[in-house]
LUMDO-434611 format. One record per residue (C-alpha): residue in three letters; x, y, z. Coordinates in steps of 0.5 Angstrom, whole numbers, padded with zeros to 4 digits, always signed. Layout:
ALAXYZ;...
END
This chain:
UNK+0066+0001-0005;UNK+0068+0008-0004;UNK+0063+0009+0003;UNK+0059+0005+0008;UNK+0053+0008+0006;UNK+0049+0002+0003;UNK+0042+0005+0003;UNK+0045+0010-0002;UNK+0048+0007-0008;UNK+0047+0000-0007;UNK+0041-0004-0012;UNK+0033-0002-0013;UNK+0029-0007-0014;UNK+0023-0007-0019;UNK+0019-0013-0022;UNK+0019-0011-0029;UNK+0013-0012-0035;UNK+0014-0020-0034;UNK+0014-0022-0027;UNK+0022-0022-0026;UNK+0027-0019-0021;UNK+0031-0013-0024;UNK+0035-0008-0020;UNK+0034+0001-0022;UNK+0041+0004-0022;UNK+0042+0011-0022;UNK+0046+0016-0022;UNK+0050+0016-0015;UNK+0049+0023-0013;UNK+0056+0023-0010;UNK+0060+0024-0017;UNK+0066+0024-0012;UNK+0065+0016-0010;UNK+0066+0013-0017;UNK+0066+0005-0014;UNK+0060+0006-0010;UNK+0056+0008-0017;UNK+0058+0001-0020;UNK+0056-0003-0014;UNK+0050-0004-0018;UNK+0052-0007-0024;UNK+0057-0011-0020;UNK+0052-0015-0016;UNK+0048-0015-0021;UNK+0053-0019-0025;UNK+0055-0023-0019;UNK+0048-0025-0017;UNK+0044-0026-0025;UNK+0039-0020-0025;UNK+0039-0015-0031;UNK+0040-0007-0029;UNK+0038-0002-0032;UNK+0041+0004-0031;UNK+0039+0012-0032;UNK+0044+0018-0031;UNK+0039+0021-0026;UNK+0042+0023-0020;UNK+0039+0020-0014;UNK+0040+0017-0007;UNK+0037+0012-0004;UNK+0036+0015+0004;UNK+0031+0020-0001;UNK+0027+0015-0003;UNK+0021+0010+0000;UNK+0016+0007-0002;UNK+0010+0003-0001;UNK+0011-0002-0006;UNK+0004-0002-0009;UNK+0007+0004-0014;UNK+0007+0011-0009;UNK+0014+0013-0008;UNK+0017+0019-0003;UNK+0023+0024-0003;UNK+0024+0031-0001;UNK+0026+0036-0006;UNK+0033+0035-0006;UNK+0030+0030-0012;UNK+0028+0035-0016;UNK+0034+0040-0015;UNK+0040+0035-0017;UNK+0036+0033-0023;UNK+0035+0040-0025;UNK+0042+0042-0024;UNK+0046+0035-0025;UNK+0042+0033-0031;UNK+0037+0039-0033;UNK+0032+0035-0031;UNK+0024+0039-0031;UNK+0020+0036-0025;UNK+0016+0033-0030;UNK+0021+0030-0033;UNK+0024+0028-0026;UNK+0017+0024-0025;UNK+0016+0020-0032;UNK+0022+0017-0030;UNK+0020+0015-0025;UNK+0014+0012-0027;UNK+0018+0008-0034;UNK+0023+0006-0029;UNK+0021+0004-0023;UNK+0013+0003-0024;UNK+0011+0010-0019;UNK+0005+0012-0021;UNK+0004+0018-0016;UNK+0011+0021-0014;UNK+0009+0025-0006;UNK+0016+0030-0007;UNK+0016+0034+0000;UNK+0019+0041+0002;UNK+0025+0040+0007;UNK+0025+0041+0015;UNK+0031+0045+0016;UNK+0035+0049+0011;UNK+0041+0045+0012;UNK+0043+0038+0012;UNK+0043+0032+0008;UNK+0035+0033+0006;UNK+0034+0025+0006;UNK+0027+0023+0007;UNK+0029+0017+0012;UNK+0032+0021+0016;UNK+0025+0024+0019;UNK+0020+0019+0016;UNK+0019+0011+0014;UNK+0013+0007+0010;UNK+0011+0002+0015;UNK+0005-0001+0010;UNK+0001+0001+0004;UNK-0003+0006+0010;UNK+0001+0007+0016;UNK+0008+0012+0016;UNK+0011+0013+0022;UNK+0014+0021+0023;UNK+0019+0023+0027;UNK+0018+0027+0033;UNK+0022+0033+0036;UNK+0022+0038+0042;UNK+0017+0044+0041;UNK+0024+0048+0041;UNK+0027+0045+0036;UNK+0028+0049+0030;UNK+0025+0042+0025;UNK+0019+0042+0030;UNK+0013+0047+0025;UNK+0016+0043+0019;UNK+0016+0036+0022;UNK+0008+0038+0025;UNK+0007+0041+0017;UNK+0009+0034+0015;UNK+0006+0030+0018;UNK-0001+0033+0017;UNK+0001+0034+0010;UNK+0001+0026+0011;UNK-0005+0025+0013;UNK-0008+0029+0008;UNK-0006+0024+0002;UNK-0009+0018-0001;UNK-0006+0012-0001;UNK-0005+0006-0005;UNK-0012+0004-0002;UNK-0015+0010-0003;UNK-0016+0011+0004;UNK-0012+0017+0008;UNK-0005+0015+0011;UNK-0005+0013+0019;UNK+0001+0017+0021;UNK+0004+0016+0027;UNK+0009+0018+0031;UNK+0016+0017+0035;UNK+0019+0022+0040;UNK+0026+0023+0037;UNK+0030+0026+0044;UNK+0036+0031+0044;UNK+0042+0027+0043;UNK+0050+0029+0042;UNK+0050+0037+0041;UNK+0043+0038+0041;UNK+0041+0034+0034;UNK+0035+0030+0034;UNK+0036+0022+0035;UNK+0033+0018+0028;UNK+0028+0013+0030;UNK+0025+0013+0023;UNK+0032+0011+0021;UNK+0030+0003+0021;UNK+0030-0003+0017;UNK+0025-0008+0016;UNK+0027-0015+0013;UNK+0021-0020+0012;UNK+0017-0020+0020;UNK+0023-0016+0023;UNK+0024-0008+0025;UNK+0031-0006+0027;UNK+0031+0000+0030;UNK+0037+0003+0032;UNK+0039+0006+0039;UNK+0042+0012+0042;UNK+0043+0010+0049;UNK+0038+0013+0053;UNK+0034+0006+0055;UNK+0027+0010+0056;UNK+0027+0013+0051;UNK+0030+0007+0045;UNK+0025+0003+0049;UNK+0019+0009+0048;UNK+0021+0008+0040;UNK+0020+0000+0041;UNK+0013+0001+0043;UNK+0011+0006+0038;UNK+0014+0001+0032;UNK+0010-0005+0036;UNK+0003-0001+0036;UNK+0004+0002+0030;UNK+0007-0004+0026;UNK+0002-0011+0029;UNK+0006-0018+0029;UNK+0013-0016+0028;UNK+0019-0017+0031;UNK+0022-0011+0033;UNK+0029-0010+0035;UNK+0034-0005+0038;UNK+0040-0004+0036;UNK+0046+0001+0040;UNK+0052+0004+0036;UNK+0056+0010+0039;UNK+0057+0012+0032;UNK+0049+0013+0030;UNK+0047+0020+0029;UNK+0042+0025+0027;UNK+0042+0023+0019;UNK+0046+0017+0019;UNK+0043+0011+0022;UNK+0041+0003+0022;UNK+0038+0005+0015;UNK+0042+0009+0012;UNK+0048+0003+0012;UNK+0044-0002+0011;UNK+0040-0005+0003;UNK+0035-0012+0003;UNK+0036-0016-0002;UNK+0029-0018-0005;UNK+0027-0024-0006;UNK+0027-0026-0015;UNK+0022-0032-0013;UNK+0018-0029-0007;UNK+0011-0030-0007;UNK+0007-0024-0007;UNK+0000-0022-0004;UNK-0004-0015-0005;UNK-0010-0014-0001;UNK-0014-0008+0001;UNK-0016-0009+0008;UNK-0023-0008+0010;UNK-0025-0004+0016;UNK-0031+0000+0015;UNK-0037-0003+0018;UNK-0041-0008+0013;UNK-0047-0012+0013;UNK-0048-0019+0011;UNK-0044-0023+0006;UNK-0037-0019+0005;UNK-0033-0022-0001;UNK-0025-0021+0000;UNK-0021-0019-0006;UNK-0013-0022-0006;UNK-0008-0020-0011;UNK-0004-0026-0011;UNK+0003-0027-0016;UNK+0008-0033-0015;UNK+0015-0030-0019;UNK+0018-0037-0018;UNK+0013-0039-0023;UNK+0011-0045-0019;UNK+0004-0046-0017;UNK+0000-0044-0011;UNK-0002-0049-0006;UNK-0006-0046-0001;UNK-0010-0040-0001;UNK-0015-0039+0005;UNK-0018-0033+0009;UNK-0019-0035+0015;UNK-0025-0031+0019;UNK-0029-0031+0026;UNK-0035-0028+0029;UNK-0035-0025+0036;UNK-0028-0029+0038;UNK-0031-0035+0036;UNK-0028-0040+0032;UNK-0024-0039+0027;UNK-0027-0041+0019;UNK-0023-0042+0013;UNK-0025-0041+0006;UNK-0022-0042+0000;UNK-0020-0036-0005;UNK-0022-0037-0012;UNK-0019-0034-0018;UNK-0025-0029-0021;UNK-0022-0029-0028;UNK-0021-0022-0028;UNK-0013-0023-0025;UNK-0015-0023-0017;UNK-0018-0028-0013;UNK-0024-0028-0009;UNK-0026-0031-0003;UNK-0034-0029+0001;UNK-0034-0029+0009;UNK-0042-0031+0010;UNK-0046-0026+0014;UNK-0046-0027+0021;UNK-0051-0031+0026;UNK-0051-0025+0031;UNK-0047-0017+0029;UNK-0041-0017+0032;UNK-0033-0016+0031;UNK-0030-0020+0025;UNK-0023-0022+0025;UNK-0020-0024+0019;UNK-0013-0026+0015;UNK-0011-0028+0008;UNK-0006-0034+0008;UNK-0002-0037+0002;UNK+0003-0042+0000;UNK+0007-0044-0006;UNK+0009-0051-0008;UNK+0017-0048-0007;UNK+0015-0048+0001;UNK+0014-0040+0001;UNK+0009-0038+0005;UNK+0006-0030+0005;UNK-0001-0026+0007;UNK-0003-0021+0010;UNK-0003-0018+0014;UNK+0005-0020+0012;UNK+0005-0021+0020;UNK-0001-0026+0020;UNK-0003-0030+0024;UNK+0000-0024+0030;UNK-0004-0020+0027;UNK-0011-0019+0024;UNK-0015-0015+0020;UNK-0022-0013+0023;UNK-0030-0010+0023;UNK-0036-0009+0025;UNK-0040-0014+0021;UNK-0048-0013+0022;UNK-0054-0019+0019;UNK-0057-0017+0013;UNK-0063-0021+0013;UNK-0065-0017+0007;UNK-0059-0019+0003;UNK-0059-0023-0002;UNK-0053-0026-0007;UNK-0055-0024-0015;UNK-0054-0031-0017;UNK-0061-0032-0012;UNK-0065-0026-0015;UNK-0072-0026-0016;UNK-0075-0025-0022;UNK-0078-0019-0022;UNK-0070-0015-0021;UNK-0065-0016-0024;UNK-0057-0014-0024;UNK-0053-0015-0030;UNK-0046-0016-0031;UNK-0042-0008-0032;UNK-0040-0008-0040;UNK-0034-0009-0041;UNK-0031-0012-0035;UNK-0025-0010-0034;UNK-0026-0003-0037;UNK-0022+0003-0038;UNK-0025+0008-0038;UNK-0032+0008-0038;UNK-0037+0000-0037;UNK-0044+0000-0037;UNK-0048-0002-0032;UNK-0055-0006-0034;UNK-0061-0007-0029;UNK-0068-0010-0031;UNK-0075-0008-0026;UNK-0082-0012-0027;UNK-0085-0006-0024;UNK-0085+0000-0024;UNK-0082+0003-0017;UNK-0076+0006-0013;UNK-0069+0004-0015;UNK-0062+0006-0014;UNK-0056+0004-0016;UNK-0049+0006-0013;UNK-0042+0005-0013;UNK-0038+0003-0008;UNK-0031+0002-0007;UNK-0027-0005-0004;UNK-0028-0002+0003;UNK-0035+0000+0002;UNK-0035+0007+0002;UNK-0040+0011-0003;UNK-0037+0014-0008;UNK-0042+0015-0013;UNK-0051+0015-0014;UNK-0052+0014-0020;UNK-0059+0014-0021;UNK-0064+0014-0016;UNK-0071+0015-0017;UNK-0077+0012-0019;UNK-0075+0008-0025;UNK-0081+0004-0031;UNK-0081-0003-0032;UNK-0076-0006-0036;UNK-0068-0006-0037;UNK-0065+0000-0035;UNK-0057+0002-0038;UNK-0053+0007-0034;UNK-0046+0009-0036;UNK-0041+0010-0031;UNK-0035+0014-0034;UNK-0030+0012-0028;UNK-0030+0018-0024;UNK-0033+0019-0017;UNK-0038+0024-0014;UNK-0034+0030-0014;UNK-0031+0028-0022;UNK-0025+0027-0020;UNK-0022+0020-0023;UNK-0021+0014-0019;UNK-0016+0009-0018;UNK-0016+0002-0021;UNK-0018-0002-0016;UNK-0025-0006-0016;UNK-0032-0003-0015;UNK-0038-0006-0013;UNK-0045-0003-0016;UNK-0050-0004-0011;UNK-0057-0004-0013;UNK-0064-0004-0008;UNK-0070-0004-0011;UNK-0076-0008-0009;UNK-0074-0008-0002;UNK-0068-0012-0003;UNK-0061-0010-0006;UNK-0055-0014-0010;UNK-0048-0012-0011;UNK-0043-0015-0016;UNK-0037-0013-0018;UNK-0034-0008-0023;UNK-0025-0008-0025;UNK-0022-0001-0026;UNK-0016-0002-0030;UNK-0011+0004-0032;
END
């Protein structure tokens, strides 16, 4: 190699159209460098992953993602593509979609003129929903910027649909008046390494902020002389992904629900071995903890039902899987340190669709999954008040589409996947609730683009 700066050349990793390990490898963004950009295809040799490559310029300490196909950069993408390659931003995010699977490519303004213009040095995804930001001194030429973005932050969706958490870690004046880089970390597995500056309050103020914003993971200090503004812990350092890691998507319930609520879980073994155990793990109002198996639904996810509760309260939950190589994952990732929790309400109204009397009825959407339009279908014996509306996983409303008195017999509504405001949604599950005769039943529809 050419330089210590691993993060910006080292391999990218993508599991591609058919489950297996790959590595991304672009254009070194320092043509001065020439043994740095072959890094890639070395290793890649060595360890028996195949490498696509593209000329496009790039650096890894400009990219983040959340691993759920939302990826970050500054500007400095779009600039070097354009000058290096001729590059349109357009063409800069197709790229990034046919190459690395990113749907939704957020390219954030500078935070000061000068510099390297690398996203780590300012902000890291610690989750699908959680960011930390960087933090600075109200005088400090970055302070407007850096407040902007974060705001900015907050204000987009994330894979779950839900707005990012931002959170924020003071970074204090080091040598020559710059600001640390807390933000500038690593996260191996359950582990957080975050680089020291020397000063114990605030290295330990940077721990406690990754600790609160990060439940359950280890999170460790590391002091070097030679760590400054933009150029840190994360900048010399590359994870190795794991070619047979055993994944689990799931977005977390957290709004307020009542009673049975079904947990959906992406489940993917990539050492193409079998999956052995599959639980959540559940309790009402700091009771015992209950286990129910997840089961697969036939739609590619897998479901498991936390019953109603006895009595409201706060329920706690986790997901917990193992393959039969050993390998063991959940989430929250750090389970079962950490939980997932709401406030969980009796329904003594409720009733499951499998138990409706037969004067309601609440078909099965047509088809299912769907893109980009499914039909609901819903049956009354009377004449009465009906309505039947659409709710995203965490239970919050995206749309009424009907609501009224509604005739005796079958009643089809078309959806055409877009919410309220007509914009179009995400994929994702949906639950389609109807109440009608004083009761209310719910299934499932699978948005898939």
């Amino acid at each position: 190699n050419d330089s210590i700066w691993t993060r910006d050349y080292g391999p990218w990793f993508i599991f591609d159209g058919e489950n297996q390990l790959g590595i991304v490898n672009h254009t070194y963004n320092r043509p001065y460098r020439p043994n740095d950009n072959l890094v890639p295809l070395y290793f890649g040799q060595q360890q028996g992953i195949p490498v696509y490559s593209h000329s496009m310029y790039h650096t890894g300490g400009n990219y983040m993602t959340d691993g759920s196909h939302i990826s970050s950069s500054t500007r400095l993408v779009y600039s070097e593509a354009s000058s290096a390659n001729g590059m349109s931003n357009a063409e800069v995010d197709a790229l990034m979609a046919q190459y690395y699977g990113v749907e939704n490519y957020a390219v954030l303004d500078y935070i000061e003129s000068g510099g390297i213009h690398h996203i780590d040095t300012w902000a890291k995804f610690l989750d699908e929903e959680n960011v930390l930001v960087k933090s600075v001194w109200s005088s400090h030429h970055t302070y407007t910027a850096l407040e902007q973005r974060a705001t900015l932050l907050a204000s987009l969706p994330s894979s779950t649909g839900r707005p990012y958490n931002v959170h924020r870690v003071y970074c204090y004046p080091i040598s020559g008046g710059s600001p640390a880089s807390y933000t500038n970390s690593i996260i191996l597995n359950n582990h957080i390494y975050v680089p020291f500056f020397g000063n114990s309050g605030y290295d330990q103020d940077a721990l406690d902020a990754y600790r609160e914003a990060a439940p359950g993971y280890e999170v460790s200090g590391y002091y070097y002389s030679g760590f400054i503004s933009d150029d840190a812990l994360h900048c010399r350092t590359k994870g190795i992904m794991d070619a047979g890691m055993l994944r689990v998507g799931h977005i977390p319930v957290f709004d307020d629900q009542e009673g049975t609520v079904t947990i959906i879980a992406d489940i993917q073994a990539h050492s193409g071995g079998s999956i052995t155990q599959s639980v959540v793990v559940y309790r009402h109002n700091g009771g015992e903890w209950n286990e129910i198996s997840l089961v697969s639904n036939n739609r590619g996810s897998f479901e498991a039902v936390i019953p109603s509760p006895e009595e409201s309260g706060t329920c706690q939950y986790y997901i917990a899987v193992q393959d039969d190589t050993g390998r063991t994952a959940g989430m929250p990732r750090t389970q079962p340190a950490a939980t997932y929790s709401f406030n969980h309400t009796v329904n003594l109204s409720a009733v499951d669709s499998s138990q409706m009397p037969e004067n309601v009825q609440l078909k099965s959407n047509f088809p299912n999954p769907f893109n980009p339009s499914t039909t609901f279908t819903f049956s009354l014996a009377y004449e009465g008040e009906a309505e039947l509306s659409l709710l995203d996983a965490r239970g919050r409303l995206v749309r009424v589409l009907t609501s009224g008195v509604h005739g005796a017999g079958d009643h089809s509504i078309h959806w055409d996947g877009k919410d309220a405001q007509g914009r179009s949604l995400p994929s994702g599950v949906y639950l389609y609730r109807l109440r009608a005769a004083g009761l209310q039943y719910t299934r499932t529809a699978t948005l898939i683009k």
